[in-house]
N, C-alpha and C positions, 0 to 999 in steps of 0.2 A: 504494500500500500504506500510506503514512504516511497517507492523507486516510482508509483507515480506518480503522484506529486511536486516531485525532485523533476519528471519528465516536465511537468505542467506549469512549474516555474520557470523553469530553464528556456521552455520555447519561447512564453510570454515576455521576457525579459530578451533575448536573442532577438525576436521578433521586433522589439522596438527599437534597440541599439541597429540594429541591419535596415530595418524601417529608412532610418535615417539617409543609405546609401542608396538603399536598391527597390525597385517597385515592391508593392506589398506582395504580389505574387508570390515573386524569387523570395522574398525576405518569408514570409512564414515555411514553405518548401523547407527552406536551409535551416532555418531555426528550428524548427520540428526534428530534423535529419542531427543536426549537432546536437542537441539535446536528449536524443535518443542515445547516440553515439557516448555523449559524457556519463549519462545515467549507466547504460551499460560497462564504462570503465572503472565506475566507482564501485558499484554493485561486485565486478568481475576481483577489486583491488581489498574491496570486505569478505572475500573469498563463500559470497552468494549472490552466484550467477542464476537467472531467469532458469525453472528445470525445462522447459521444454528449451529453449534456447542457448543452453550450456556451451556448446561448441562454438557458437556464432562467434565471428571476430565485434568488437563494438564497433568497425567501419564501418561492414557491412551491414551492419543493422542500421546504424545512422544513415545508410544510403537507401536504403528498402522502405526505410519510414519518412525517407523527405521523397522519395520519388511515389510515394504512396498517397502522400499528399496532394501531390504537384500534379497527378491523374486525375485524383479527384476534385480538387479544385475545376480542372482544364471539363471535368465529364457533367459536374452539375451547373456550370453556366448556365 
């Protein structure tokens, strides 16, 4: 439950500081995706990694979850 939360601040906070450089689009995509990504490194560094997710590198999940987004943004227009 904290590793979501951790996820849900981290995007919201990414989200506004990238806000500032790049369309909101790109900007929640990436925030979502790094915030996955960091959530998963810290989780992985308190040695409790997600169980169905164990193996997953944290990039890849940060990339799975900002491109996860970034579809579905681009599908419910």
């Amino acid at each position: 439950m904290l590793g979501s939360l951790l996820v849900g601040f981290l995007a919201v906070l990414g989200e506004q500081a990238l806000g500032l450089y790049l369309p909101r689009h790109f900007a929640v995509s990436l925030a979502v995706g790094l915030a996955v990504a960091a959530t998963f490194w810290i989780l992985r560094l308190a040695k409790h990694p997600p169980m169905l997710l164990r193996g997953v590198h944290p990039l890849a999940a940060g990339l799975c979850a900002g491109l996860g987004v970034h579809i579905a943004r681009i599908w419910l227009r």
